[in-house]
Backbone and ligand atoms as CSV (ligand in chain L), in Angstrom:
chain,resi,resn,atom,element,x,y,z
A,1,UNK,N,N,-12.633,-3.682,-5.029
A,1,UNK,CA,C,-12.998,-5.078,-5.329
A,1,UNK,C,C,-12.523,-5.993,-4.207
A,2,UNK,N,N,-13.593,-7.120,-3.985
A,2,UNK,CA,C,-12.797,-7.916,-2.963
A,2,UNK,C,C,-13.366,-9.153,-3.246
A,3,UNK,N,N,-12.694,-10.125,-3.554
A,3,UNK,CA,C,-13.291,-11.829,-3.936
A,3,UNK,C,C,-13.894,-11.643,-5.404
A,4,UNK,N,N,-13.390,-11.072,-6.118
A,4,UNK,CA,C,-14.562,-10.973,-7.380
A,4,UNK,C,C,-15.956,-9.895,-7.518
A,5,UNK,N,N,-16.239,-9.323,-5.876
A,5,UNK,CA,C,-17.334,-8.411,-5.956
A,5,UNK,C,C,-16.717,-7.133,-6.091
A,6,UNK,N,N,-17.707,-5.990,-6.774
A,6,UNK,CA,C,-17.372,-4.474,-6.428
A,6,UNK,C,C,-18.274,-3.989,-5.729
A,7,UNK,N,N,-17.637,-3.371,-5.045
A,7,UNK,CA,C,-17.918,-2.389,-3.891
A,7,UNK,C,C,-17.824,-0.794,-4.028
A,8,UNK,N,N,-19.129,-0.212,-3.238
A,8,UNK,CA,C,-18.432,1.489,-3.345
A,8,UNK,C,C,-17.633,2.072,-2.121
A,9,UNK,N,N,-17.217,2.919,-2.362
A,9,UNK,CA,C,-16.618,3.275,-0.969
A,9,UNK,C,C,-17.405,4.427,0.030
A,10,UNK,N,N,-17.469,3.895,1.070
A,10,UNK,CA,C,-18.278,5.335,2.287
A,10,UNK,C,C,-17.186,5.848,3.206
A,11,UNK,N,N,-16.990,6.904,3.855
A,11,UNK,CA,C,-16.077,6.878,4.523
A,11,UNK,C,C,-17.212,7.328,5.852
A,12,UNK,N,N,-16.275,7.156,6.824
A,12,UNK,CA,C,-17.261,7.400,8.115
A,12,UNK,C,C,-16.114,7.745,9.416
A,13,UNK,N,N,-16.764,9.024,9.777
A,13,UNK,CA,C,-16.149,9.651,11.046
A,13,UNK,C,C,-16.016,8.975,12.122
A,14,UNK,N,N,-16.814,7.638,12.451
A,14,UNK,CA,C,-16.201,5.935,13.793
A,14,UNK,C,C,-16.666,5.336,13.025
A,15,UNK,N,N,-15.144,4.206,13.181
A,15,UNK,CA,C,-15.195,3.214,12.578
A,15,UNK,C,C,-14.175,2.143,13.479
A,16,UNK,N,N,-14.812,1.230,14.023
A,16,UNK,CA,C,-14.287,0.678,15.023
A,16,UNK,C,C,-12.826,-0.224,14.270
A,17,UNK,N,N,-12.796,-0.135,13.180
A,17,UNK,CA,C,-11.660,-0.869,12.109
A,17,UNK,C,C,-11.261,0.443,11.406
A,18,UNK,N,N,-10.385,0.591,10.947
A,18,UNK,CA,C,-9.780,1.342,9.622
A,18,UNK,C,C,-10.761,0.833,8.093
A,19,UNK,N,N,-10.864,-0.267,8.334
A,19,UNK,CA,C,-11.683,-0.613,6.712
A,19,UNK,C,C,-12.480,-1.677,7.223
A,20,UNK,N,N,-13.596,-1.866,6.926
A,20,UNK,CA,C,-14.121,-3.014,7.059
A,20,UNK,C,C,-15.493,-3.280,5.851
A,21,UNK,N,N,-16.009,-4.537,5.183
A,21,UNK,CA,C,-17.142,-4.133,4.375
A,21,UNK,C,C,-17.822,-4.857,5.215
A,22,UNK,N,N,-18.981,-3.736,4.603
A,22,UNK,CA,C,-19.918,-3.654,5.779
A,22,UNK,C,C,-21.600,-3.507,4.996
A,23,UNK,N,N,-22.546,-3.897,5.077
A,23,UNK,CA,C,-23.695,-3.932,3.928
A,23,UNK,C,C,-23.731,-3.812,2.857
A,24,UNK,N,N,-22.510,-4.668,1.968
A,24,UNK,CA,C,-22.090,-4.227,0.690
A,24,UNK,C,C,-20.997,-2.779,0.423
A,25,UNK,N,N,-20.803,-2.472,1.128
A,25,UNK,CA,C,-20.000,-1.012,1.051
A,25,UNK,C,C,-18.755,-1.084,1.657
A,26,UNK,N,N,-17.945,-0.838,1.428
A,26,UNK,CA,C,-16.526,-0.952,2.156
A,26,UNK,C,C,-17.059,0.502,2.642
A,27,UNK,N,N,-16.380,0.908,4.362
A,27,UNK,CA,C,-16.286,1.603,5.054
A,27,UNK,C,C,-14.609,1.748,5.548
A,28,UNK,N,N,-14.930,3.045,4.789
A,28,UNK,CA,C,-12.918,3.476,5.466
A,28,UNK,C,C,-13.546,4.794,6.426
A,29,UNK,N,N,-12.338,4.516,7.605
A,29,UNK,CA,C,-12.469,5.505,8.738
A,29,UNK,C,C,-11.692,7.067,7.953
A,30,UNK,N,N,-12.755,7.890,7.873
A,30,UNK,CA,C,-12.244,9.442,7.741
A,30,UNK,C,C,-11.037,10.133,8.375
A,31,UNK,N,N,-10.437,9.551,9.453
A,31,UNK,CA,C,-9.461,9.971,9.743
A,31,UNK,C,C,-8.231,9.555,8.508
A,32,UNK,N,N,-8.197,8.367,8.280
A,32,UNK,CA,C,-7.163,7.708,7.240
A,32,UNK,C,C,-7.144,8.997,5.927
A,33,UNK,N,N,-8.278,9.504,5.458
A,33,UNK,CA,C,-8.309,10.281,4.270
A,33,UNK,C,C,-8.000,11.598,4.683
A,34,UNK,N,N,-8.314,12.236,6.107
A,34,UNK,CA,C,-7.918,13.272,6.578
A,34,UNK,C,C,-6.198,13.372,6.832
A,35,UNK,N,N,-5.713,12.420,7.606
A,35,UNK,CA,C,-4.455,12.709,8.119
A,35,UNK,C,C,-3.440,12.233,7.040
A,36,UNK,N,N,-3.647,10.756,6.349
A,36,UNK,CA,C,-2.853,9.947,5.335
A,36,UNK,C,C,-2.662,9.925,3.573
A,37,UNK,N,N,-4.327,11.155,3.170
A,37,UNK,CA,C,-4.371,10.983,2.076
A,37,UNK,C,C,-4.502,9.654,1.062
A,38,UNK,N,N,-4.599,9.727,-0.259
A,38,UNK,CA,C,-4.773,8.704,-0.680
A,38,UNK,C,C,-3.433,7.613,-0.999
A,39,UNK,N,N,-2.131,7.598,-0.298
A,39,UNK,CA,C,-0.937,6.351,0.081
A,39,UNK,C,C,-1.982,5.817,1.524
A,40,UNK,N,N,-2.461,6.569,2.173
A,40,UNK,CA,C,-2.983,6.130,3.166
A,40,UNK,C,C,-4.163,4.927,2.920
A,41,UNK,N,N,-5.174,5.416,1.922
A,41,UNK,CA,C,-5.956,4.641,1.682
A,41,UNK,C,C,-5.279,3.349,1.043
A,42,UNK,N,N,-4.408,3.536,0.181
A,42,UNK,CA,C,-4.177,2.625,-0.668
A,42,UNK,C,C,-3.544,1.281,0.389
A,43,UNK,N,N,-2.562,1.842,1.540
A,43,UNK,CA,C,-2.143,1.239,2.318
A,43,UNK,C,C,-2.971,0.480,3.259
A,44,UNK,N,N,-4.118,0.725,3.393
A,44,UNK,CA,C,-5.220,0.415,4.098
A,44,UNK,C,C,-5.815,-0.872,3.729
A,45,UNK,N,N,-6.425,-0.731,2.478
A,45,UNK,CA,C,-6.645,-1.472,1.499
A,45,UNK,C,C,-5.648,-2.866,0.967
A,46,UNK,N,N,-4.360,-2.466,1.230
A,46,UNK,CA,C,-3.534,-3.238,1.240
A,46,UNK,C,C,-3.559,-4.430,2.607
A,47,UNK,N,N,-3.613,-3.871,3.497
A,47,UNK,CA,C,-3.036,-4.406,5.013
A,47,UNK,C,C,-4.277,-4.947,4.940
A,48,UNK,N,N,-5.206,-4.632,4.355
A,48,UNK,CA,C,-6.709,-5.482,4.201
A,48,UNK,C,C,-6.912,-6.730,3.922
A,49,UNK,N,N,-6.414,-6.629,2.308
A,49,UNK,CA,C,-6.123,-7.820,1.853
A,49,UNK,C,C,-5.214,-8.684,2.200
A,50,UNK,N,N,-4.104,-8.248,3.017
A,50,UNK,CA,C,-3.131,-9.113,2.963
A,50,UNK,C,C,-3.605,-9.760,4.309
A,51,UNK,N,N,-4.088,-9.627,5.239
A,51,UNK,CA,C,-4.979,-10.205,6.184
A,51,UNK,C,C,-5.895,-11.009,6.099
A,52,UNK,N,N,-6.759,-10.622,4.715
A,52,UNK,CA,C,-7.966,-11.699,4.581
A,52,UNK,C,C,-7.080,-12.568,4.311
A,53,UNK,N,N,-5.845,-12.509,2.990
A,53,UNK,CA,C,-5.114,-13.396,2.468
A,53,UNK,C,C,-4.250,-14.525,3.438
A,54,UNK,N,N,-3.763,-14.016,4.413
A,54,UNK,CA,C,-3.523,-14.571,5.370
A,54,UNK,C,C,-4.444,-15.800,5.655
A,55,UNK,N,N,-5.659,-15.672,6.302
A,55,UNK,CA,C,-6.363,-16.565,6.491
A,55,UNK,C,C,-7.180,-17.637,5.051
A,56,UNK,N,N,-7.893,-17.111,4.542
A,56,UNK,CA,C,-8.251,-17.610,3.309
A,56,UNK,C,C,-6.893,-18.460,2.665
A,57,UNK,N,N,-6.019,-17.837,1.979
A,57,UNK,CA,C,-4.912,-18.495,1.368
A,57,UNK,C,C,-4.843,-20.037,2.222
A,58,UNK,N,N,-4.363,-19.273,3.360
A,58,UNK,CA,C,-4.067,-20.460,4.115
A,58,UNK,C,C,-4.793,-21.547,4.564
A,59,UNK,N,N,-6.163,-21.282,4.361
A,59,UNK,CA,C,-7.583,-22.137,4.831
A,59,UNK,C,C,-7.362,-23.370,3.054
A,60,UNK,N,N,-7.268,-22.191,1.716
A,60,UNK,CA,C,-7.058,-23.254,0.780
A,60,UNK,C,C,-5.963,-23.833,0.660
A,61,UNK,N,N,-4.940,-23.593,0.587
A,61,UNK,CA,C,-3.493,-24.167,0.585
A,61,UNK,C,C,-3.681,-25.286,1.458
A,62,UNK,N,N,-4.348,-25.913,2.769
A,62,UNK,CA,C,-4.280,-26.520,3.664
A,62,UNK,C,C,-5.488,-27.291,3.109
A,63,UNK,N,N,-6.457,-27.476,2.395
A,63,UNK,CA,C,-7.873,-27.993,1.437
A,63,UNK,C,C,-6.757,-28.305,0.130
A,64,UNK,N,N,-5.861,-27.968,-0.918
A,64,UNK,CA,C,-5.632,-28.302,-1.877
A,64,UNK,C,C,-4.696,-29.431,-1.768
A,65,UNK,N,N,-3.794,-29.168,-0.814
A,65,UNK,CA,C,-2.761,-29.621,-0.609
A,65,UNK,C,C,-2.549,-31.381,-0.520
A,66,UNK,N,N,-3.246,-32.134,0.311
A,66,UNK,CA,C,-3.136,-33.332,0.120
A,66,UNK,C,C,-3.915,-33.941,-1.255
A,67,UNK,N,N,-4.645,-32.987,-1.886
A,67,UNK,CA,C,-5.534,-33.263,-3.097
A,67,UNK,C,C,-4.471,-33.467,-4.338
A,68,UNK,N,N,-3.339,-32.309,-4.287
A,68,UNK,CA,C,-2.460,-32.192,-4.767
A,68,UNK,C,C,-1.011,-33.115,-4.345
A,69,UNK,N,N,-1.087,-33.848,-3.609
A,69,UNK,CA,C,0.229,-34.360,-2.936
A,69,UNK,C,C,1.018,-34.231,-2.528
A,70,UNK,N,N,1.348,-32.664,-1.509
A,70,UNK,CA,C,2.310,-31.771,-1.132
A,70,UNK,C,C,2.232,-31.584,0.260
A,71,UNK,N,N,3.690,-31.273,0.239
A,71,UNK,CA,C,3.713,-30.688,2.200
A,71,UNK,C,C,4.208,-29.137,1.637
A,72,UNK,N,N,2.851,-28.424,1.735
A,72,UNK,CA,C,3.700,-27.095,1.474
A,72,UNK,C,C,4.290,-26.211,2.748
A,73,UNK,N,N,5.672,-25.436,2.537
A,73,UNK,CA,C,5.792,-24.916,3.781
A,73,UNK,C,C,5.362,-23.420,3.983
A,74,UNK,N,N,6.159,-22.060,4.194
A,74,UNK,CA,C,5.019,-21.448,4.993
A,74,UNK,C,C,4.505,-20.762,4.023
A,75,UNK,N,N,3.956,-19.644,4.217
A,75,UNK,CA,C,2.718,-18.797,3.688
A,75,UNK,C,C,2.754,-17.792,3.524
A,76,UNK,N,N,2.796,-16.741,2.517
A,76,UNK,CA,C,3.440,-15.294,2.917
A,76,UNK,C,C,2.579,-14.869,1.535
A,77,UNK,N,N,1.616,-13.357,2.156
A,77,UNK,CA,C,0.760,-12.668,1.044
A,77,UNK,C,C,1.980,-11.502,1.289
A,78,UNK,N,N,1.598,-11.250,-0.082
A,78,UNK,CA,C,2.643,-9.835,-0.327
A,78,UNK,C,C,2.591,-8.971,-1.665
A,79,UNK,N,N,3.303,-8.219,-1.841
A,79,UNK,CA,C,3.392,-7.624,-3.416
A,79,UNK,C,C,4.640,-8.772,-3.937
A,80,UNK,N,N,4.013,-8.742,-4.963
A,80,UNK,CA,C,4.924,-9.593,-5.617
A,80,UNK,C,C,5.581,-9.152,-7.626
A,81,UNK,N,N,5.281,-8.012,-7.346
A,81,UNK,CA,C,5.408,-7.482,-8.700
A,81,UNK,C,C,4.342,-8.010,-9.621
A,82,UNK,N,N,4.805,-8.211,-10.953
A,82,UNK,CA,C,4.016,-8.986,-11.746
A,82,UNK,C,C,3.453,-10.737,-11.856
A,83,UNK,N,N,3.690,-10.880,-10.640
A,83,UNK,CA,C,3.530,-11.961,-10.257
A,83,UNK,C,C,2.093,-12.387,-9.397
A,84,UNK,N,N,1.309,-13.577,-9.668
A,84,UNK,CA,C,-0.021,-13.463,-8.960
A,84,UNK,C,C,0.558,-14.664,-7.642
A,85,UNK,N,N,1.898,-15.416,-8.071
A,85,UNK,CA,C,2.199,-16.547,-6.839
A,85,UNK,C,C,3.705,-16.866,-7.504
A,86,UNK,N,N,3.917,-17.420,-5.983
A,86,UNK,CA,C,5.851,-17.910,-6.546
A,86,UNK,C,C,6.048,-18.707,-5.183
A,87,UNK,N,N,6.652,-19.902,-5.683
A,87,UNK,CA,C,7.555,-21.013,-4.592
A,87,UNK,C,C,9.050,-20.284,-4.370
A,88,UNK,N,N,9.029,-20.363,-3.134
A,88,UNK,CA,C,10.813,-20.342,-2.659
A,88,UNK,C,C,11.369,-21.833,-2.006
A,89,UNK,N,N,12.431,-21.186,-1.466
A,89,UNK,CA,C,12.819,-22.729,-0.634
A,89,UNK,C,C,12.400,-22.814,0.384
A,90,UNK,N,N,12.366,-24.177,0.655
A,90,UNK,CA,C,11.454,-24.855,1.924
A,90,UNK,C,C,9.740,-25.267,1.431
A,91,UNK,N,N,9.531,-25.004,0.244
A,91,UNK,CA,C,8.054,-25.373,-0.304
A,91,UNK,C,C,7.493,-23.730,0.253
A,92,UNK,N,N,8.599,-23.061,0.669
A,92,UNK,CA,C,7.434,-21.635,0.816
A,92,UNK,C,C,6.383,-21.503,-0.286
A,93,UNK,N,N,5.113,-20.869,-0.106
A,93,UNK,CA,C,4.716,-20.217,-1.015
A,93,UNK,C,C,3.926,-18.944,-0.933
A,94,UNK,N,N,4.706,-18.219,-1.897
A,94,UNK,CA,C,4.111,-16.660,-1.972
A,94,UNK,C,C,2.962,-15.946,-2.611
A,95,UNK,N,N,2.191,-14.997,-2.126
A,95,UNK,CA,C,1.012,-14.728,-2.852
A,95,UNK,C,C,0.854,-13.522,-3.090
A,96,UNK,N,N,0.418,-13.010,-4.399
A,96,UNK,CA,C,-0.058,-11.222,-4.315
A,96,UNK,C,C,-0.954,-11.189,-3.262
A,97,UNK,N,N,-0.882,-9.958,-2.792
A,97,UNK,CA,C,-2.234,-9.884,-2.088
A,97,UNK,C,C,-3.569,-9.276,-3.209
A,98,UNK,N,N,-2.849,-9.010,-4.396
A,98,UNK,CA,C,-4.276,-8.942,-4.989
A,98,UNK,C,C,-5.048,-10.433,-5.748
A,99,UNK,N,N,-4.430,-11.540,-5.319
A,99,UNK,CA,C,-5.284,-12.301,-5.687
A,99,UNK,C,C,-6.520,-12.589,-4.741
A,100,UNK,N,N,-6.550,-11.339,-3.837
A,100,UNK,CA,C,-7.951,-11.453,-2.637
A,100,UNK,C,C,-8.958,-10.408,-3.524
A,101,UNK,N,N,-8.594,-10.201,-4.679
A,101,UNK,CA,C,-9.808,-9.115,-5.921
A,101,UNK,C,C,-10.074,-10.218,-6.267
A,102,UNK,N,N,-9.628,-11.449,-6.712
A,102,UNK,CA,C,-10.121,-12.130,-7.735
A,102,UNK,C,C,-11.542,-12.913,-6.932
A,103,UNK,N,N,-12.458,-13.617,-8.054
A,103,UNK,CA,C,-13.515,-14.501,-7.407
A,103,UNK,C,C,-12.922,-15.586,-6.383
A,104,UNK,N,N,-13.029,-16.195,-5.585
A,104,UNK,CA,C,-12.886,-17.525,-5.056
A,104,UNK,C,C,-12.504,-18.368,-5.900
A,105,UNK,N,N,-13.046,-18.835,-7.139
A,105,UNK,CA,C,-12.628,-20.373,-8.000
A,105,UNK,C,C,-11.375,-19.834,-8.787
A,106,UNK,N,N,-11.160,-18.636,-8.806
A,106,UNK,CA,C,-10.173,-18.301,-9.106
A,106,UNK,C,C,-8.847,-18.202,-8.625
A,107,UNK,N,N,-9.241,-18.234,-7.189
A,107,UNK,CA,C,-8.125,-18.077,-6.301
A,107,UNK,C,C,-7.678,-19.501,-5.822
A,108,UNK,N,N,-8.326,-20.345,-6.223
A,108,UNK,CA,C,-8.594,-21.614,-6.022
A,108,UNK,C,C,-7.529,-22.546,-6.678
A,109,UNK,N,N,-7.827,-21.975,-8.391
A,109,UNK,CA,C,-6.604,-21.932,-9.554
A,109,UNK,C,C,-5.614,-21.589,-9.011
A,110,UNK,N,N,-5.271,-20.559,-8.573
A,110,UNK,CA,C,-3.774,-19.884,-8.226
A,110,UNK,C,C,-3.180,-20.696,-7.089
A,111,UNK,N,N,-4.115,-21.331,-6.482
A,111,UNK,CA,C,-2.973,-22.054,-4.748
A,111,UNK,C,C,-3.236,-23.620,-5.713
A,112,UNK,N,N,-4.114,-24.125,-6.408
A,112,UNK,CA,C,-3.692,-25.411,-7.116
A,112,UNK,C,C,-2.189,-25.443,-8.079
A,113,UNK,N,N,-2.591,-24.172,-8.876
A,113,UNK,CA,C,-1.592,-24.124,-9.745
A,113,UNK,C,C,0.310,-23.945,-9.122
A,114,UNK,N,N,-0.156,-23.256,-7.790
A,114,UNK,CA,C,0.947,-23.272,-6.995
A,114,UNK,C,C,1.577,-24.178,-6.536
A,115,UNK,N,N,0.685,-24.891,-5.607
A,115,UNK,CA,C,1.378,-26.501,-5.259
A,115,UNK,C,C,1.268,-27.020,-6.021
A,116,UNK,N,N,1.360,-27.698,-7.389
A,116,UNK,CA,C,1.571,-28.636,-8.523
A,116,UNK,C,C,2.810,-27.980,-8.700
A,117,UNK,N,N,3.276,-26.795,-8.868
A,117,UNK,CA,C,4.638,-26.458,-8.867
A,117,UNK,C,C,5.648,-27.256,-7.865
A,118,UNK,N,N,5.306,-27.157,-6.648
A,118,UNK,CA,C,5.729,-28.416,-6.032
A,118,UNK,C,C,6.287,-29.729,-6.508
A,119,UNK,N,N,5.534,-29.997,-7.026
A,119,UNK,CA,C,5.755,-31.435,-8.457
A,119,UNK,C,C,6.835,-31.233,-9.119
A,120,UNK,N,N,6.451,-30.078,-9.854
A,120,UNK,CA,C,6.851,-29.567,-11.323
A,120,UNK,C,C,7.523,-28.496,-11.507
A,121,UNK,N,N,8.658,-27.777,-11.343
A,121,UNK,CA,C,9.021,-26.251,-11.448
A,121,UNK,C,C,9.255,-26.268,-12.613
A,122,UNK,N,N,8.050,-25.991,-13.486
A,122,UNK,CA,C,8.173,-25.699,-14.827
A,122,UNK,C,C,6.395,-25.529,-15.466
A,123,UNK,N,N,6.535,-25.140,-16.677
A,123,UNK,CA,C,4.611,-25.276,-17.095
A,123,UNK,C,C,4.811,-26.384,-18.306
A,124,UNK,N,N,5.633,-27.641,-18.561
A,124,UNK,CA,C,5.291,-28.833,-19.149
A,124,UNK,C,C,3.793,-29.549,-19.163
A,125,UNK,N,N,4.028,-30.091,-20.076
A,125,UNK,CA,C,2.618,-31.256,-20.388
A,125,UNK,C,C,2.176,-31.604,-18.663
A,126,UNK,N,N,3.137,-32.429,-18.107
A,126,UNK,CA,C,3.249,-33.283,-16.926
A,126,UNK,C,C,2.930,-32.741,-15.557
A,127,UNK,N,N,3.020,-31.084,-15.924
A,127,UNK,CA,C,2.609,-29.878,-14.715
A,127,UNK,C,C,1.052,-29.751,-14.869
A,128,UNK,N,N,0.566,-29.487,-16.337
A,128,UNK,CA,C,-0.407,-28.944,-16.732
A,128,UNK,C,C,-1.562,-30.613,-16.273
A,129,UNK,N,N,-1.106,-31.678,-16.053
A,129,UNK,CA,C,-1.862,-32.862,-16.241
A,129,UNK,C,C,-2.091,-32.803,-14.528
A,130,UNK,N,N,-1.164,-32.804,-13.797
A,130,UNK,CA,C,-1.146,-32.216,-12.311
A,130,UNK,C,C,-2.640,-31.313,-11.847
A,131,UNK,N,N,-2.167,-30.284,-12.290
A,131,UNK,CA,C,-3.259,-29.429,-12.350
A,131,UNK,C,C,-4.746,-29.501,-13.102
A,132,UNK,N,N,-4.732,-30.632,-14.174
A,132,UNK,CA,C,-5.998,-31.042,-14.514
A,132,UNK,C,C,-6.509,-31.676,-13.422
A,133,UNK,N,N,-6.104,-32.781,-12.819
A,133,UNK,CA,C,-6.275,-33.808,-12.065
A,133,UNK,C,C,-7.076,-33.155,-11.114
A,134,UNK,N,N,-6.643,-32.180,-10.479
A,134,UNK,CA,C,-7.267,-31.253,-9.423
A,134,UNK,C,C,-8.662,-30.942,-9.373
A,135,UNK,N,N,-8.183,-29.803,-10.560
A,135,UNK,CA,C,-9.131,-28.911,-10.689
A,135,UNK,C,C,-9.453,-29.478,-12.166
A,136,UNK,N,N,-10.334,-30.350,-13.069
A,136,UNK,CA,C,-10.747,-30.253,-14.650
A,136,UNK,C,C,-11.060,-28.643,-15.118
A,137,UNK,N,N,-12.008,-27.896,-14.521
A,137,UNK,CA,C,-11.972,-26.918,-15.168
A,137,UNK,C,C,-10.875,-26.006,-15.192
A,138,UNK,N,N,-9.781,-26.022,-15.078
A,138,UNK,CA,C,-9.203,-25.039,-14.458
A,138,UNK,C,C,-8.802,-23.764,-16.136
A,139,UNK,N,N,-9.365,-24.187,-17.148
A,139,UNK,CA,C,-8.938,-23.208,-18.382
A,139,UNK,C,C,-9.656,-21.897,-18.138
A,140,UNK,N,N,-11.235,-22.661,-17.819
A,140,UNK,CA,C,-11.889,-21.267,-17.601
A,140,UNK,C,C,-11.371,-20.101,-16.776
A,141,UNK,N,N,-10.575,-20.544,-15.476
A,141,UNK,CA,C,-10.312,-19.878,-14.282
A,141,UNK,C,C,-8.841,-19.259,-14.854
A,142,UNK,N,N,-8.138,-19.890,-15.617
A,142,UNK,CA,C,-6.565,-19.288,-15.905
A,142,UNK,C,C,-7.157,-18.331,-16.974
A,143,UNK,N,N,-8.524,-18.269,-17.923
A,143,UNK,CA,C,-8.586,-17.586,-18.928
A,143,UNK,C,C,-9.349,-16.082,-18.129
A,144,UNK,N,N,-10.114,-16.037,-16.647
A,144,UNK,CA,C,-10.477,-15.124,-16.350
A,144,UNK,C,C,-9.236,-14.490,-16.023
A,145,UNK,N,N,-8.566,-14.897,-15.077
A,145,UNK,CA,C,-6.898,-14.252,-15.317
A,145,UNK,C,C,-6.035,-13.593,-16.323
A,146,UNK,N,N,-6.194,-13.966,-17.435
A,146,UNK,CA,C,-5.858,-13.441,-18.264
A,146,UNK,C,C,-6.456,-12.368,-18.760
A,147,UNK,N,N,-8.486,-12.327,-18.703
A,147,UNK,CA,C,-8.848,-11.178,-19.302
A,147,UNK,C,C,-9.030,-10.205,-18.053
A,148,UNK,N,N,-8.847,-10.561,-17.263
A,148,UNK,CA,C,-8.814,-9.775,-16.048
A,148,UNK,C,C,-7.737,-8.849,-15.323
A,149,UNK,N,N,-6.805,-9.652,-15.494
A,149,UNK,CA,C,-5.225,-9.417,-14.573
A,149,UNK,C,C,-5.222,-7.667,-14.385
A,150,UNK,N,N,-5.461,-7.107,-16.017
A,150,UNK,CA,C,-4.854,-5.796,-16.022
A,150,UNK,C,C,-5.731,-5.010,-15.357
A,151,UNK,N,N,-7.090,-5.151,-15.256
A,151,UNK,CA,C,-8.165,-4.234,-14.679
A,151,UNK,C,C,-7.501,-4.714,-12.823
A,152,UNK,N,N,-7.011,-5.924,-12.880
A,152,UNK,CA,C,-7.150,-5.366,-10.720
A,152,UNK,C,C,-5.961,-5.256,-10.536
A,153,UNK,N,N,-5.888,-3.821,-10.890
A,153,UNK,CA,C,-4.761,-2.858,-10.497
A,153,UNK,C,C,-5.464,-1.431,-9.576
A,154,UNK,N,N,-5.239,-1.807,-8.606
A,154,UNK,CA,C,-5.686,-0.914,-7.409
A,154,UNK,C,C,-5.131,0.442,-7.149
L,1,ZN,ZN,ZN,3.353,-21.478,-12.991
């Protein structure tokens, strides 16, 4: 899965990337499944997302942010356990890298809902009104999260 779409997998003997999707198909290079097995793939897949996440995250975080009223500071995709996002100090903010499975308006939710934390380190009335302000729809997008979360487990 990547942004909300599914994909099948091809593998292919050159592949000028380790993974790349490519006419609808994610393409993993055959060497990765030959020499690395499937930690290999999974790792692949990982360093994937956390790259798109890199850019994307950071393209919205930098779009939400004055919408939201924040100087957020830096940016870091990662595993984060059961966690889809988390503030540290300095306004850091942290991201699964599997919120690069979810759709776009979804991921959208997760960096709004993040910087309103900014505001608010808590989920009060006064957080949740934050985050209306933003985004109005945002129930639909926290409720695909919810029926979703457990299936994007990679
Ligand atoms: Zn929260």
């Amino acid at each position: 899965m990547y942004l909300g779409g599914n994909y099948r997998l091809k593998y292919s003997p050159d592949t000028p990337k380790p993974l790349m999707l490519k006419n609808n198909r994610w393409v993993l290079s055959e060497v990765i499944m030959e020499t690395m097995g499937i930690p290999g793939i999974q790792k692949t897949f990982r360093d994937f997302y956390i790259q798109k996440g890199e850019s994307i995250l950071a393209e919205r975080v930098e779009y939400f942010a004055p919408k939201v009223g924040v100087k957020p500071g830096a940016i870091s995709i990662r595993e984060l356990g059961y966690h889809w996002a988390s503030c540290g100090k300095n306004a850091a903010l942290n991201f699964h890298w599997k919120t690069m499975l979810a759709p776009m308006t979804v991921i959208d939710y997760i960096v709004v809902h993040e910087l309103c934390h900014l505001h608010h380190r808590n989920h009060t009335d006064a957080f949740w009104n934050e985050v209306d302000k933003v985004l109005p729809n945002y129930r639909e997008r926290k409720e695909w999260l919810r029926s979703n979360g457990a299936a994007l487990d990679v």
